[in-house]
Each structure stands twice: as structure tokens, then as C-alpha cells.
N, C-alpha and C positions, 0 to 999 in steps of 0.2 A: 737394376732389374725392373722390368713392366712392374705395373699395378698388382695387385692380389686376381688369382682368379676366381671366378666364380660355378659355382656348379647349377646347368640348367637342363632340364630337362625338354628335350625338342625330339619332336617327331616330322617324318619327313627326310627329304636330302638335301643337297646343297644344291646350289640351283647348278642344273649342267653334270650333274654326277649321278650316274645310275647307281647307288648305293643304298644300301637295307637301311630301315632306322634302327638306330639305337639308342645309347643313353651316353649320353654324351658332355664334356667337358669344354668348357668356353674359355681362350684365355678376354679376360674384360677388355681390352685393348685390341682385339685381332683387327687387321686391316689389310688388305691385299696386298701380295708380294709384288711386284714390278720386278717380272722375271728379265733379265739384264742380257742386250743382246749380245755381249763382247766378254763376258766377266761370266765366272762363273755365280748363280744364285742358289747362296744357301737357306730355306725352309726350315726352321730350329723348331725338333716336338715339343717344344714347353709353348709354339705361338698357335701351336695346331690346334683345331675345336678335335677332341680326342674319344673316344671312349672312356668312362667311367673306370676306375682303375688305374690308369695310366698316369700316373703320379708324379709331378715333377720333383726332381732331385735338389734338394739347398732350396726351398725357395725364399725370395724376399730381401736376396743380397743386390749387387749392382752386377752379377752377371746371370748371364746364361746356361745352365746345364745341359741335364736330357731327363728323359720323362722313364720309370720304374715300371715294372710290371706289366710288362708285357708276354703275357702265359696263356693268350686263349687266340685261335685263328680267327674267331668273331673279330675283336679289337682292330681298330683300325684308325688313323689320325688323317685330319685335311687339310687341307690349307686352299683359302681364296688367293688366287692368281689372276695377274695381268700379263695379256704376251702383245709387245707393243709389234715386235717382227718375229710372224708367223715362221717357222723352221721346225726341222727334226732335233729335237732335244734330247741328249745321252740324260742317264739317271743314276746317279750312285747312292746308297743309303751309307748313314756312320751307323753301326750298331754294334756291339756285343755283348753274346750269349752269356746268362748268367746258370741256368740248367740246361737239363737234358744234352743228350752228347751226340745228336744226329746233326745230319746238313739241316741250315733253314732256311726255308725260299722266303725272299723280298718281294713285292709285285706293287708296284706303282700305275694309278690307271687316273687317264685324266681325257675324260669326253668318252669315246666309246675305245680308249686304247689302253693296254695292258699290256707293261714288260716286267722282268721274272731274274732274276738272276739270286746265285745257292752262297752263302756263308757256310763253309765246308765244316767237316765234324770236326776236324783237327784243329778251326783257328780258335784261336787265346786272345782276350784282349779286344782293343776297339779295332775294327777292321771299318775298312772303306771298299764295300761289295760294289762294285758296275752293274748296273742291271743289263741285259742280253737285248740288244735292240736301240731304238728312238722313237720316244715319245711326240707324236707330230700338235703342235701348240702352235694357237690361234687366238684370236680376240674373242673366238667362240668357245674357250675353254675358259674357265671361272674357275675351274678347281680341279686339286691334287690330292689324291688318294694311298695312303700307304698302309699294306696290310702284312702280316709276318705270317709262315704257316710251319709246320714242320714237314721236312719232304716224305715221311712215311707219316702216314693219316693218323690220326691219333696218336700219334707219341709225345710222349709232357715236354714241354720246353719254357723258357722264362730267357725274355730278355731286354735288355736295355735299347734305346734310341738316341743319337745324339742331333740329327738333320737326315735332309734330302737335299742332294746337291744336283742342278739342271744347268746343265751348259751344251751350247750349240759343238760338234766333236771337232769340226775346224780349231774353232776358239779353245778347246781345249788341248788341243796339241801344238797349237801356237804360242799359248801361254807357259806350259810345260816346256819349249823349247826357250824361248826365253828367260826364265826360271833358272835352269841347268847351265845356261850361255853367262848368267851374270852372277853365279857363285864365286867366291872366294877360294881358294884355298887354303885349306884348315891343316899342313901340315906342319905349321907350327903351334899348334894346338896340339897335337897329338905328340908331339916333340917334347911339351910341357911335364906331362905325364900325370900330374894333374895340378888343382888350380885349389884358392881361397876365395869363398864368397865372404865378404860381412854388410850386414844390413845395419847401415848407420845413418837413422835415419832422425827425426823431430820428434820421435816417442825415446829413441835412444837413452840410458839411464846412467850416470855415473856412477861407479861404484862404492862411492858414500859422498856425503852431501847434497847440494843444492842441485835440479838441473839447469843449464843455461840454458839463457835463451839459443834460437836455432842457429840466427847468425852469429851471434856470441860464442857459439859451442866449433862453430865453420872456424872462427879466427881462432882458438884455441886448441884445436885437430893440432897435437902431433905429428907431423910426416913421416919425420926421418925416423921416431922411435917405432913407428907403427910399418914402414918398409924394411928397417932392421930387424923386425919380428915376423912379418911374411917371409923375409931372406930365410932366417932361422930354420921356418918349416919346409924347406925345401919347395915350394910351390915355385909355379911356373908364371902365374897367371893372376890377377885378383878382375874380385867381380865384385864394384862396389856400388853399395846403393846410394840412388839420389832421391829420386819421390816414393814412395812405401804407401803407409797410409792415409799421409796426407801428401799435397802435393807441394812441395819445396825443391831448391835447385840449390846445392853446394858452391856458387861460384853466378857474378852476375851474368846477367840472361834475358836481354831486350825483347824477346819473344813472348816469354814468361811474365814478366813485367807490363808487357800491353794486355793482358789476359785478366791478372789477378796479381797487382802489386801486394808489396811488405812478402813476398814467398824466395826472394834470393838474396844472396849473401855479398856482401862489399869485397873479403877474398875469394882468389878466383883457386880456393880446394884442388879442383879437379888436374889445375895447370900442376899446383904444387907436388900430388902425389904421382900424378906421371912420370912428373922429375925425378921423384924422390926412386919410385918404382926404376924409372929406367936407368939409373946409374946402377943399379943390382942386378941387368936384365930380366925384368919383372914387367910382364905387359898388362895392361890398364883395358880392361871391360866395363861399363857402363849399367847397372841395371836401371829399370826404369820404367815404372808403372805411372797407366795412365789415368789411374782416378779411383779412389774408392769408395764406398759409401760413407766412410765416415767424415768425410770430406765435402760436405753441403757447397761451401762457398764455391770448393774448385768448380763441381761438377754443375753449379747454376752459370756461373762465368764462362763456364767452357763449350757448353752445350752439349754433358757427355750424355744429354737422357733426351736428347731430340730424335725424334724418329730419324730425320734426313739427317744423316750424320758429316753432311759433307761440310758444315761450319768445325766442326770437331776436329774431323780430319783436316782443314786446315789450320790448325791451330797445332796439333801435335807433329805436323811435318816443321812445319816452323820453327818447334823448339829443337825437335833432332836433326832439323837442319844447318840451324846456329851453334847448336853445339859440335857436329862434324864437323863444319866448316874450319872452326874455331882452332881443334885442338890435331887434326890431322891425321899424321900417324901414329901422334901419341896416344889415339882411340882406338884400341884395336878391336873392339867389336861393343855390341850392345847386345841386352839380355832383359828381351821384354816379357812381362809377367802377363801373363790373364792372357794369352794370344787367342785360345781355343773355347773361351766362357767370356769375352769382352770383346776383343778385334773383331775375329769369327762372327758372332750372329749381327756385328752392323752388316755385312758384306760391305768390305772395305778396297780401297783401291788396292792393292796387296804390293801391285810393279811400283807406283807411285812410293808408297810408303817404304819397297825397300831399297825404292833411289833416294830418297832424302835420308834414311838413315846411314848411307854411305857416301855420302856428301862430305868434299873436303880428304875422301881415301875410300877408292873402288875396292880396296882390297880389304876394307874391314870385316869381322864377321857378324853375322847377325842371330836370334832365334827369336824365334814368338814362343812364349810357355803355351805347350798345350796341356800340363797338367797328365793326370793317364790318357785325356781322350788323342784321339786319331788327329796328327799334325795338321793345322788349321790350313798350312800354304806351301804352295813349294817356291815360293819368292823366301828364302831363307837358308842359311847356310848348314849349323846345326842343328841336331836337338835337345832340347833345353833337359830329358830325364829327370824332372824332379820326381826325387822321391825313388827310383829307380835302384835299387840294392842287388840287382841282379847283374854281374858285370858282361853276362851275354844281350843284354837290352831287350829283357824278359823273351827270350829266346831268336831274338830275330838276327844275333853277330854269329858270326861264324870266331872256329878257333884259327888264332894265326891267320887270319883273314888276310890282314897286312894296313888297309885303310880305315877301316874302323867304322864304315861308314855302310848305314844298312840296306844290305840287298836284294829287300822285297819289303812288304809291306805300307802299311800306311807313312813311314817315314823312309822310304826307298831312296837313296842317294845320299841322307843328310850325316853329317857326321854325328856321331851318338856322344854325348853326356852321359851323365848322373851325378845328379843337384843334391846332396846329401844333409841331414842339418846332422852338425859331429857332436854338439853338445844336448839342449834339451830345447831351444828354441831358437825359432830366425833372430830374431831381436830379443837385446837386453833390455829390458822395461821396467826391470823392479828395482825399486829407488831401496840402496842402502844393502844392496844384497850381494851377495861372492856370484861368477862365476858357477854354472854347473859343470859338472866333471864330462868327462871325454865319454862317450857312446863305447869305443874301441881305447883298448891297450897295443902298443906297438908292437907284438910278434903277429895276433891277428889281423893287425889294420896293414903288414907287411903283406902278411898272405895275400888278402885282399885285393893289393893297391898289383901285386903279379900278377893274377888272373884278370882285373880292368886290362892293365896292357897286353895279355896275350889277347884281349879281343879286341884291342885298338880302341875301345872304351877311355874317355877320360874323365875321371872323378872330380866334380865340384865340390870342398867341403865347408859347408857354412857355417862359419864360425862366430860365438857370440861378440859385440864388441862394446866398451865400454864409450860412455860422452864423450871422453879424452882422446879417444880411438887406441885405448888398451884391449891386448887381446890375453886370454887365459894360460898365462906360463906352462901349467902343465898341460892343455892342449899342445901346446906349439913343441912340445919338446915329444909328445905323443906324436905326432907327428913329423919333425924330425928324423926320429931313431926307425919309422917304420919308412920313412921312404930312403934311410940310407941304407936299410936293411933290402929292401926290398929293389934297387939298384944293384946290390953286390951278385 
């Protein structure tokens, strides 16, 4: 996450912007976009000089959210821009309404031009509104205006921001077509019915005694008792982790190792459990975070906090490139964290990164977490649903649909998830402690797991795991009984 921001008070407008004064909010760091003549460019309201008010969400972490409180038509946020090739630029906002129940008009205005488009009364959720028009961007335009109103004059409204997205509309129906050209097929995903996360990572805790060291804990990973216990539960699929909070790799990793040695392991984990996994028919996902703040060393070695993020992004194609390559088809997809609050506000190569992730097997599948906000990309296969308990995908599936995959909104095409944690937390971290009990009992977790499949939804359930790679007996038998229940 940038610096802290600061609050200043400026009178006046931005140079190039007919705009009122106000009172306004500085991020400490703001420096002009380098609006991207090929690529779509995302403007994140936490970098906007903003109105007073306008609050960002989480701040102080290493990612990006959106900015709170947005309830008066005064309010409005900027952004200094650079347009190296002048063109008509489409405009879409992320936003969603948190009160009032009417349509709310977006309006974007940059030099003497103003486009308009309605977030209708009925939508739920982060939506991704087009604004009605093209914005025409020059070298003579320095800045970007965005303001919210309600479409009946004073009516109270409140809402959230996530970006402003500017892309030439060529470029954006060429990348969209590409996007949808290089998906996967996810139906054997949906075959699954659903899948096991476990986060097994370098905080990971054994369930009494010492914990081992990281690579010490890789060679001592059970396989076969830890794939005889995913068999147990009836899962289709595991989604297991490699870097979490710190950045570590289960298995050696030349990539990783030119970056920030002592971070991988002399066995190579990952070959083991694919194996172990694929003699049960049990397919092997990847997750895989790329940095977090509590991780100083990774994130000065890696360059995750440079503005120009393109040393970065070669560094993390590299490693999921070595690792595709490596293991084939025995990867059957990746499941990257932080897509929509980390990927997202670098503006990243999005095509680039989801060809190196499928390196070594065009058919793997991919997602970036977008968390609740609006899915970061359409270079990706599913959607990641964390957190998501609703098995229509907070109303966007239809019933008996048949594909599972959502037919409008901000994640239109992608096959739906829901990343669930089944016990009380992602990771087991507490040294010397049992296991917490199951969220769900197996007649309700049966019910449940029927209505995911009549909407083609597939449930991830995160389960806690111990150092050894033990998982919670009665979890596993919990689940079991509800998916043999729920099969009959």
C-alpha cells in the first residue's frame, strides 16, 4: 500500500479541469497515470486527490481498496493524467451503492468533455457501469473527473468507488475477444462438484509440539495420508497453498531462488502430491500469493512496491512460468489471491501473465481473487467467490442454468466458485491447539452442496491443516456423509 495520506486543504482546480473548489484529499504519492494506448487503464479512488469525506477502505495494508462515503453530488475525485496517443477513450466506473434505492448517474469529465452513464436501482454488489459515450484524450488533457449524483435531484444516496477504467473501445473488444478465445474449459470442474482448499503454508502449526522449520516441515508433509483423507471427503479437486504470508515455494524453484534465496525446499512437495492426488483421481490447483506486507524481504527483493511494476511482473511470470512448465498437466489450475486489491491497481499485463500461467498446459484453469469487488480481468477462467455463501453467486446464476458460468454482470462468462473457510480459519497457527469444529453438520452442508449444483456453482471448502499436513477427522467425515448424502 502507498504511503499514508495526507489531508490538505487547496483551493483552485486542477490545471486543465473546469472544476469548483473544494476541500479536498491528497494521496502523498499521487503522480500522473500514463493512460496505456493498448491496455486497458485503471485510476484506483484511494490515488485520486478526492473530496473530504471520501475515506479509503483498509488503509495501510500492501494493497489497494476503494474510498467510503460517497453521499453528497458535491464530492467528486481526480486524477492527473497523461495521454501519450490522443483517441476517443470509452469510460467505465467500479462502484457500488451502499444506500438509497434509485438509479445513480456516473459522469466523468476530462478538458471541456462529460460522459454520463446510470447504475440502475435494482443492481446489488460492485457493478462495472460504461459510461454512454468517448471521452476525446490529448496531451492537452492533465486530468480526470468523477462525480456521482442521484438521478432524481435530491434523493439521499451513499456509495462506494473502486476505479475508473479508460480504454481506447477498439482495444477493448480486441482484448475481450482474446480473453474468451483463450479460456479453458471448466467442465471438469463443475464435474467435481466441489473441491478442498488447505493453506499450508510457513506460519502453518503443528498440532502439539515444536514447529519445523519450512523446508523441514516440506520433507516431512505426508502425502499419501493427506490424499487418503481428501479421498475420504469426497472432493474432486484440492487447492493447495504455496506463498500465503510469507513468500516460500514447497518444492525447488530456480526462479524463486534468483530473486530471494533460503525461500524453497530440496523436495519437490508439489510433484509428490499430484502423484499422490492423481492416483485417487484428485486434481492438484495451485494457490499462490504474490507478496504480503509482512514479508519485507520478499517485497524489497522483488520490487512489489515500485511504481513501474514491470521488474515485478517479470519476476512473478517467471516463477509461474517454471512452475507450469515443470509439472504440466498435473497443474490443473492456479488460484491467485489479492487479484482485485494487488494485480489490479498495478495495471498489469493481464494477456502476458495469463500466458505464463498456463505454460507447460493451455488447458489449465486460472482465477485472480477479486475478493467482493468487480473481477479485475477477463484474461481468466473462473471466479475465485471468496467468501460467497450464496450458491446463486449473490444472485447473478440462474437455476438449472446448466454451465454454471455467469450470464451478465461484472464476472459475465467466468465459471463461478465459492471459496468458503469450513472451520474458523484459513490457516492453523496456533501452536499446541485441537482443530476447530466444522461451521456445517452433514444434513445441512447436504442441502447446501444440492442447491451449489442446481446452479452449476462449485463450492471450495477451506479446510484447516496441520504442519504434518493432518486434516480435522471430523471435518472430513462432515463432509463425507454430506456429499454422499447429497449425490443420492
Amino acid at each position: 500500500m502507498p504511503a499514508a495520506h495526507r489531508v490538505c486543504r487547496l483551493r483552485g482546480t486542477w490545471p486543465g479541469l473546469a472544476s469548483p473548489a473544494l476541500l479536498l484529499t491528497i494521496a502523498a504519492a499521487a503522480v500522473a497515470r500514463d493512460v496505456a494506448p493498448n491496455a486497458v487503464t485503471s485510476l484506483l479512488a484511494v490515488d485520486a486527490e478526492r473530496s473530504e469525506g471520501l475515506a479509503e477502505f483498509q488503509p495501510g495494508g500492501h494493497g489497494k481498496f476503494f474510498v467510503t462515503g460517497w453521499d453528497d453530488a458535491a464530492k467528486r475525485a481526480t486524477w492527473p493524467i497523461t495521454v501519450a496517443v490522443p483517441d476517443d477513450y470509452a469510460v467505465r466506473v467500479l462502484v457500488r451503492r451502499t444506500a438509497g434505492g434509485g438509479p445513480l448517474v456516473a459522469e466523468a469529465t476530462a478538458g471541456t468533455a462529460t460522459v454520463s452513464g446510470v447504475l440502475a436501482a435494482d443492481a446489488t454488489g460492485w457493478q462495472r457501469v460504461p459510461l454512454t459515450g468517448v471521452l476525446p484524450l490529448g496531451p492537452n488533457v492533465r486530468g480526470l473527473t468523477l462525480r456521482l449524483r442521484p438521478a432524481t435531484a435530491g434523493a439521499r444516496f451513499a456509495a462506494e468507488v473502486h476505479a475508473v477504467e479508460l480504454v481506447r473501445p477498439a482495444v477493448r473488444d480486441a482484448l475481450l475477444t482474446r480473453a474468451i478465445a483463450g479460456r479453458s474449459d471448466t467442465a471438469w470442474l463443475r464435474g467435481a462438484r466441489y473441491g478442498v482448499m488447505v493453506h499450508w503454508t510457513s506460519e502453518s502449526q503443528p498440532l502439539a509440539g515444536p514447529p519445523l522449520p519450512y523446508a523441514d516441515a516440506v520433507a516431512a508433509f505426508d502425502t499419501e495420508a493427506f490424499a487418503a483423507a481428501v479421498e475420504r471427503t469426497g472432493a474432486g479437486f484440492v487447492v493447495f497453498t504455496t506463498s500465503h504470508a510469507r513468500m516460500f515455494f514447497p518444492a525447488p524453484l530456480a526462479s524463486l531462488d534468483a530473486v530471494l534465496p533460503g525461500r524453497t525446499a530440496t523436495r519437490d512437495l508439489v510433484a509428490d502430491l499430484a502423484a499422490a492426488l492423481g492416483r485417487r483421481g484428485i486434481k492438484l490447483i495451485l494457490y499462490f500469493h504474490q507478496g504480503a506486507g509482512s514479508d519485507q524481504k520478499w517485497l524489497r527483493a522483488s520490487a512489489f512496491d515500485d511504481r513501474d511494476s514491470r521488474r515485478f511482473d517479470e519476476i512473478w511470470q517467471a516463477i509461474v512460468r517454471e512452475t507450469g512448465e515443470r509439472y504440466g498437466e498435473r497443474l490443473a489450475g492456479w488460484w491467485f489471491d489479492d487479484g482485485a486489491v494487488s494485480y489490479y491497481p498495478r495495471n498489469p499485463p493481464w494477456e502476458s501473465l495469463s500466458r505464463a500461467a498456463k505454460a507447460g498446459f493451455p488447458g489449465r484453469l486460472i482465477c485472480f481473487n477479486r475478493w467482493e469487488l468487480a473481477s479485475p480481468t477477463e484474461f481468466q477462467d473462473f471466479d475465485a467467490g471468496e467468501g460467497c455463501l450464496d450458491p446463486r453467486g449473490g444472485g447473478g446464476l440462474l437455476l438449472d442454468a446448466g454451465d454454471g458460468r455467469y450470464p451478465s454482470g461484472p464476472q459475465a462468462g467466468l465459471q463461478a466458485t465459492a471459496c468458503l473457510v469450513f472451520q474458523h480459519n484459513w490457516v492453523h497457527d496456533r501452536r499446541d491447539a485441537p482443530f476447530n469444529p466444522p461451521r456445517w453438520q452433514s444434513p445441512e452442508l447436504a442441502a447446501l452442496l444440492r442447491e451449489f449444483a442446481a446452479h452449476g456453482n462449485v463450492p471450495i471448502f477451506n479446510l484447516e491443516i496441520g504442519q504434518r499436513g493432518e486434516l480435522s477427522p471430523d471435518s472430513i467425515e462432515v463432509l463425507h456423509r454430506a456429499g454422499r448424502a447429497a449425490a443420492d
